[in-house]
C-alpha positions in Angstrom: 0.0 0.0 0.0 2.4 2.6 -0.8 0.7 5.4 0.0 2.7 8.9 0.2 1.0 12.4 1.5 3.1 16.0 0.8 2.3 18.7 2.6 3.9 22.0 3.6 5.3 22.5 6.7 5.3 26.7 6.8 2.4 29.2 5.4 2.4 27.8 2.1 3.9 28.8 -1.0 6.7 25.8 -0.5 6.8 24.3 -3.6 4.6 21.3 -3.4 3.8 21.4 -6.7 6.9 21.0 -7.6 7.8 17.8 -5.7 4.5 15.9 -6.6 5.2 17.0 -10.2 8.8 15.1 -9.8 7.1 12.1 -8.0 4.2 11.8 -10.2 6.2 10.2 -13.1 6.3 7.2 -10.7 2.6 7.5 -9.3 -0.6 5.7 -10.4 -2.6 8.3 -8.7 -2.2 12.1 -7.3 -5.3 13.2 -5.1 -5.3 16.8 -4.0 -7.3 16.7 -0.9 -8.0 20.3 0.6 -8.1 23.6 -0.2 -9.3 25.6 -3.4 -8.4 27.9 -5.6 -6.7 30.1 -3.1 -4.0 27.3 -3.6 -1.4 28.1 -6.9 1.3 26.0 -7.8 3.7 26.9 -10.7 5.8 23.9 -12.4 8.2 24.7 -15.1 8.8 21.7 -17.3 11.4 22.4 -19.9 11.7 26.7 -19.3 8.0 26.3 -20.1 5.4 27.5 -16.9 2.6 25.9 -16.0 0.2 27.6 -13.4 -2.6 25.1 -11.6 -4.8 26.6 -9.0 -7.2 23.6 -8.3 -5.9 20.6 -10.5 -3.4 18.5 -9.4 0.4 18.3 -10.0 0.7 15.1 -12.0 -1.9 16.5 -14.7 1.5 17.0 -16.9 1.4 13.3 -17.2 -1.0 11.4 -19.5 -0.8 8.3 -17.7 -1.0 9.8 -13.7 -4.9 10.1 -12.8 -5.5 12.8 -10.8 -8.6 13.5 -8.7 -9.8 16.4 -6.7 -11.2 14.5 -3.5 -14.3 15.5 -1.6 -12.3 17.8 0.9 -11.5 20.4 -1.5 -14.1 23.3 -2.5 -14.3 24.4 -6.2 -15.1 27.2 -8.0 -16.5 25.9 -11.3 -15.7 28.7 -14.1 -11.7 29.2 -12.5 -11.7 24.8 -12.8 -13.1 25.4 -16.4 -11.1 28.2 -17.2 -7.7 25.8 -15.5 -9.3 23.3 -18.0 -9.4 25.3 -21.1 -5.9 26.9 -20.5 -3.8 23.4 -20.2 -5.5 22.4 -23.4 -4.6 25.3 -25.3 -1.1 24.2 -23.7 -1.5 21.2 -24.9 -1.7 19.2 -22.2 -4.3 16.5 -21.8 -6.9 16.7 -19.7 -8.4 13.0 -19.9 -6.9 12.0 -16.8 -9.1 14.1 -14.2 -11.5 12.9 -12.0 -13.5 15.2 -9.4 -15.5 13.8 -6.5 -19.4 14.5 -6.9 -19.1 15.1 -3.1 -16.9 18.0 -3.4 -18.2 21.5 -2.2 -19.1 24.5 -5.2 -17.6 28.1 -4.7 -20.9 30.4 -5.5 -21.0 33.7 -6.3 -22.8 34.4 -3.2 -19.5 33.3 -1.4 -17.0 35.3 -3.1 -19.8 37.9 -2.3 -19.9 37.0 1.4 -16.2 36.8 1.2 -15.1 40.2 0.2 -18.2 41.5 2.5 -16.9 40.3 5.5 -13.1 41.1 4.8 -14.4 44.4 4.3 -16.5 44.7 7.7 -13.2 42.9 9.4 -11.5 46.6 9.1 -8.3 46.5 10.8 -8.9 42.9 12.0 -8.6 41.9 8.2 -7.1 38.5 7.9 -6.1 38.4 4.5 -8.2 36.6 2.7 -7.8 36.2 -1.2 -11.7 37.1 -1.5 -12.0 33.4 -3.6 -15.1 32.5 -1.2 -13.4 30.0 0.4 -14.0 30.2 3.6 -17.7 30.9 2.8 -17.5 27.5 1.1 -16.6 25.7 4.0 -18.6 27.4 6.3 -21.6 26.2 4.6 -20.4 22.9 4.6 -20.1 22.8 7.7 -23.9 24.2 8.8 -25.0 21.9 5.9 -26.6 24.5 3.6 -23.5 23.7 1.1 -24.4 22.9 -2.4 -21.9 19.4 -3.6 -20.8 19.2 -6.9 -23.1 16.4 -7.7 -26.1 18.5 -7.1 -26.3 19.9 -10.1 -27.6 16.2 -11.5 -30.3 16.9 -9.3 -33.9 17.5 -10.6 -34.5 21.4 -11.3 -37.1 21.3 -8.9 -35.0 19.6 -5.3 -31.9 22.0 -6.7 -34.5 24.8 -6.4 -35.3 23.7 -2.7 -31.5 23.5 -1.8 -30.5 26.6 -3.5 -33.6 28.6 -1.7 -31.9 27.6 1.5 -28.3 28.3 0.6 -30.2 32.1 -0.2 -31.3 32.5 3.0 -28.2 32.0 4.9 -26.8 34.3 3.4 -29.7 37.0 2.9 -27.8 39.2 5.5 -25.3 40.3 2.9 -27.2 39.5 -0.2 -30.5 41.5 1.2 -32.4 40.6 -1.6 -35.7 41.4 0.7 -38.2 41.4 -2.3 -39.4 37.8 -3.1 -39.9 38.1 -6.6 -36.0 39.2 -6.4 -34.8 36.5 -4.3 -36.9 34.2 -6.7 -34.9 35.3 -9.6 -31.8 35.3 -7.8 -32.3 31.6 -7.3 -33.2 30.6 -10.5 -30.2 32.5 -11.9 -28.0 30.0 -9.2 -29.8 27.0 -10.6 -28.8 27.6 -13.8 -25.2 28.1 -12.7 -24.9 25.1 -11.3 -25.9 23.2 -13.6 -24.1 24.7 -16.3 -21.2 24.0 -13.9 -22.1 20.4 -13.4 -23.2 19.8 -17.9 -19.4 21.2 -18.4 -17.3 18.8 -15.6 -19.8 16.2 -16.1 -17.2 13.9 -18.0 -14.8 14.5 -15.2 -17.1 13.5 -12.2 -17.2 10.5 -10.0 -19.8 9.5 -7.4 -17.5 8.1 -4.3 -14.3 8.3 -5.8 -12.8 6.5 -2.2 -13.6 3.4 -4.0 -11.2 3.9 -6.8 -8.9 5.4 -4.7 -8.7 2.9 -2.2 -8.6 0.2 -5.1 -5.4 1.5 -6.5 -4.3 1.1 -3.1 -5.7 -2.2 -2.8 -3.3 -3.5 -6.0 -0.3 -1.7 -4.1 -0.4 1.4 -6.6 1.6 4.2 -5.8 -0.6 7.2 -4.4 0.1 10.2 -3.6 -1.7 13.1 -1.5 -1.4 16.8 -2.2 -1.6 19.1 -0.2 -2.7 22.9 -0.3 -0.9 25.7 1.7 0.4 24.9 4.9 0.2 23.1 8.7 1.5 26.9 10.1 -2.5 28.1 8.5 -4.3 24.6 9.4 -7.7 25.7 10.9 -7.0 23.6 14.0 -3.1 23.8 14.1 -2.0 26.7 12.7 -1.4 30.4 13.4 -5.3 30.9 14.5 -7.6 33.0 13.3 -4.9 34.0 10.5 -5.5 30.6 9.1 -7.2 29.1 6.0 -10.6 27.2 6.3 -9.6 23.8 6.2 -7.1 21.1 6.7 -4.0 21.2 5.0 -2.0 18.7 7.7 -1.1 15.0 6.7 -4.3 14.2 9.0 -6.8 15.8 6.5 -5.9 13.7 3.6 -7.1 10.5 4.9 -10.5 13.0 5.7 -10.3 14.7 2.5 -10.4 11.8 0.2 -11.7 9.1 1.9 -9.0 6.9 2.9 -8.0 5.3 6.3 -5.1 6.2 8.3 -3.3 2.9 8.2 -3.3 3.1 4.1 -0.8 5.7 4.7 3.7 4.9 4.6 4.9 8.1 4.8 4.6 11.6 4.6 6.9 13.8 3.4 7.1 17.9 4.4 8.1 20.7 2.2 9.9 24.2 3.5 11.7 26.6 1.5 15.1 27.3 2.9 13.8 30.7 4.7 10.2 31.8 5.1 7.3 33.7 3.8 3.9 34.6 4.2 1.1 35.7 2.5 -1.9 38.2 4.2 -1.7 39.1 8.1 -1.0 36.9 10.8 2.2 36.5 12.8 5.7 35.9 11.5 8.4 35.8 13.9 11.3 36.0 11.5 9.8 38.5 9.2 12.4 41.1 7.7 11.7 44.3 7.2 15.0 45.1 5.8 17.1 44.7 2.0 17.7 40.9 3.5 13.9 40.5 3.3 13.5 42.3 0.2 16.3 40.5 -1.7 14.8 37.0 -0.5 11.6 38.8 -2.2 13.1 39.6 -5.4 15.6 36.2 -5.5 13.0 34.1 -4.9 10.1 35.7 -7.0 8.1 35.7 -4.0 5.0 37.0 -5.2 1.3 34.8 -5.0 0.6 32.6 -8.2 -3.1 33.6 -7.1 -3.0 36.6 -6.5 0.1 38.1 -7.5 0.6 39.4 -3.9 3.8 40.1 -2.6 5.0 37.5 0.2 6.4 38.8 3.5 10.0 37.0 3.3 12.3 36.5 6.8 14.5 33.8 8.0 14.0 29.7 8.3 11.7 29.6 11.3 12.9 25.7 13.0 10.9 26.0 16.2 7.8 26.4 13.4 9.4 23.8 11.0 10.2 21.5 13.9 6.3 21.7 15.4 5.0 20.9 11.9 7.4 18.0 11.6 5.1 16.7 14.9 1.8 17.8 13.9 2.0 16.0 9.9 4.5 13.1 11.6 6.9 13.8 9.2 9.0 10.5 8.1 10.9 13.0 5.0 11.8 16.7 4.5 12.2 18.4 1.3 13.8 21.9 1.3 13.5 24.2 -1.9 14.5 27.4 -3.0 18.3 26.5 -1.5 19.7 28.4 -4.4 18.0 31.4 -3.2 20.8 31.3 -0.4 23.3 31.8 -2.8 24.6 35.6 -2.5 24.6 35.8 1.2 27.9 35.6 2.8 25.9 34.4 5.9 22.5 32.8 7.0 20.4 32.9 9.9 17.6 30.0 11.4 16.0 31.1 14.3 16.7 28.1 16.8 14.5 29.5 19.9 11.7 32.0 20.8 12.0 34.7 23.4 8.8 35.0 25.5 8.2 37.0 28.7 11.9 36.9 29.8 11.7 32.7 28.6 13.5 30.9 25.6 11.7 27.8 24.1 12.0 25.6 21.3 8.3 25.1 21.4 5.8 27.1 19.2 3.1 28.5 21.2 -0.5 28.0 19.3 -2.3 31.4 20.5 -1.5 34.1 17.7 -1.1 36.8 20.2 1.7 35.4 22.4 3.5 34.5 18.8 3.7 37.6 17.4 5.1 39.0 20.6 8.0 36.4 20.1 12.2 37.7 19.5 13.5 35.0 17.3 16.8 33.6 19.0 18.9 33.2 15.4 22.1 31.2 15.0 24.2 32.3 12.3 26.1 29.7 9.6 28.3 30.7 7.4 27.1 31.1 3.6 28.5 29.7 0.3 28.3 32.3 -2.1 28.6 30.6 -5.4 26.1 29.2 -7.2 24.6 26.0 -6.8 21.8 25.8 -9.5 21.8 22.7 -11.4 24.1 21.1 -9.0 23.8 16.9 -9.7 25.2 15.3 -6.8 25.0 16.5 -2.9 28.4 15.8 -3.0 29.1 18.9 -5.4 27.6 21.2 -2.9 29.8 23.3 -1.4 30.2 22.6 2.0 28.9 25.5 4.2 25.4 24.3 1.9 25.7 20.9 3.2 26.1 21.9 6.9 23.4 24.1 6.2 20.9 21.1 5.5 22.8 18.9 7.9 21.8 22.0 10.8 18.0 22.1 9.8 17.8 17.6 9.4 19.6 17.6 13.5 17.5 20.1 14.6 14.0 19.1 13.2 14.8 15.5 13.7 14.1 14.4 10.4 16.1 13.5 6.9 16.3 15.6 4.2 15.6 13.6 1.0 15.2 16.5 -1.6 16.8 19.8 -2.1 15.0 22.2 -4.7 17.9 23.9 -6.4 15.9 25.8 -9.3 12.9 26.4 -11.0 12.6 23.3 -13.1 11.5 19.8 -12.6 14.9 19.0 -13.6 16.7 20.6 -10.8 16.2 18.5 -7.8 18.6 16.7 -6.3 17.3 13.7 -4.8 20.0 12.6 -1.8 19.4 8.7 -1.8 20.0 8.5 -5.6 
């Protein structure tokens, strides 16, 4: 049952998609499992980019199928649109299956989305307005409309949608019944326009075919969106996305028991960033931040955002490694580190007079924090394209060495580049 989930291990923006794209050429399967289109990964195959918000990873190859489980929320017309703009790229999109149990994105939640971001004020938490949270909320209080709803007859859709309405009639305020009636019908017909154009894509209960590749030992593998430091239950609370990105929401997320899984490997990028507010311990505010910005091209494939950039946070990599049980690391962006003549990880927190190695989970006491840094010596040459760890120079190697002791687990890829083609893998 070889069974492998990724996830990241900071706020996102890691490099998943890179990784699953590199072990997709051996996979049966890729199942992204949480999260929508708030989610961007960018994979460059041959100098050649290719942007995916919602599909997975291994779509770049024919013979990988690739699903969208029943934990991940979708906005329909951004999916088509994903859709339209691989084929243009000529890339085959034969191999996608979506779950009929998967949640639909509305226009009423992007609505309710920017609405409340707006009435947040100062409290803002950075959403990217894509209705997610929305989405999930509604899930949750069971008023959601599922993918496979759209097969429903026009006249039980009707029912469902006329419910959805009224949840949300405080920001919609369509107080005139013969508006709200229109407004309806207008959703009805969304939906199943949505459903009529991903219709050749959907499965009812896509668990059993997942669980059947499984079943004939058929290499899987889970991918995740964002990251365990803005999990809904574990991360950096209420500065946090509306699901569950850690290893424990794949099982959830596409309908798969815990044993099924053999390992789960993290990704981190060799320093840190963030998108939207929340706290950041070992955010720089300085020309070090602003070059990791600019080296890095840290800037949101959704959004186009600018990240917040600072220093690898361990005590945060270290309590993620916990949290997702991490049994393999993978750090990226290690060429980024190229220039400096010395790097910093923050090793401990300062807290009311107190060092720790342990994250605390309460936003407020976090971003009161001093990061405690310990300074290695750089390697200023470049290391892109590098084919063996062995070439490395060696302040890069104690570098990686540092982070594996420290987080207490191996280090089995290093991202070196922006293609698939540089990654060096370090048991090869």
């Amino acid at each position: 049952m070889p069974a492998t989930i990724i996830v990241g291990c900071q706020f996102g923006d890691e490099g998943k998609g890179k990784i699953v794209d590199y072990l997709a050429s051996r996979a049966e399967m890729v199942v992204r499992f949480a999260g929508g289109n708030n989610a961007g990964h960018t994979i460059v195959k041959n100098g050649r980019e290719y942007k995916l918000h919602l599909i997975p990873s291994g779509i770049l190859y024919p013979y990988v199928r690739c699903v969208l489980g029943n934990g991940v929320v979708i906005d329909g017309k951004v999916l088509i649109e994903e859709l339209n703009g691989l084929k243009k790229q000529g890339i085959s999109t034969d191999n996608l299956f979506i779950s009929s149990q998967a949640h639909l994105i509305l226009p009423t939640h992007i609505k309710t989305d920017t609405s409340s971001e707006e009435k947040r004020g100062k409290n803002k938490i950075g959403t990217t307005g894509c209705g997610i949270g929305p989405t999930y909320r509604d899930k949750i209080g069971r008023f959601g409309i599922r993918l496979g709803d759209g097969a429903l007859p026009r006249s039980e859709l009707k029912q469902i949608i006329s419910s959805h309405f009224k949840e949300h009639d405080g920001v919609l305020q369509y107080r005139r019944q013969d508006l709200f009636e229109n407004e309806v019908l207008k959703l009805v017909k969304y939906v199943q326009d949505i459903w009529e154009e991903l219709a050749p894509y959907i499965c009812d209960n896509i668990s059993y075919e997942i669980n059947e590749v499984l079943d004939e030992r058929g290499f899987v593998i889970f991918e995740g969106a964002q990251g365990l430091l803005i999990d809904v239950d574990h991360g950096t609370y209420p500065f946090v996305t509306s699901s569950n990105p850690c290893a424990g929401g794949a099982c959830v997320g596409s309908g798969i028991g815990p044993t099924r899984i053999n390992s789960t490997l993290g990704v981190a990028k060799s320093y840190t960033t963030r998108v939207g507010e929340g706290p950041f311990p070992t955010e720089l505010f300085d020309d070090i931040g602003e070059k990791l910005r600019i080296g890095g091209d840290e800037f949101g494939t959704t959004t186009g955002r600018p990240r917040r950039c600072g220093w690898l946070d361990l005590v945060a990599l270290k309590y993620a490694a916990k949290v997702n049980g991490l049994t393999e690391l993978a750090i990226t962006k290690l060429d980024i580190l190229n220039t400096f003549d010395e790097v910093k990880v923050c090793a401990k927190y300062h807290i009311n007079g107190v060092s720790t190695d342990k994250m605390p989970t309460n936003s407020r006491i976090l971003a009161k924090v001093k990061p405690i840094y310990q300074t290695l010596p750089g390697w200023t040459c470049n290391i892109k394209g590098v084919k063996e760890v062995a070439m490395l120079p060696e302040n890069a190697r104690k570098y990686l060495k540092f982070i594996e002791d420290y987080v207490e687990v191996p280090i089995r890829y290093v991202g070196l580049g922006q293609d698939r083609k540089d990654l060096l893998d370090l048991k090869k």
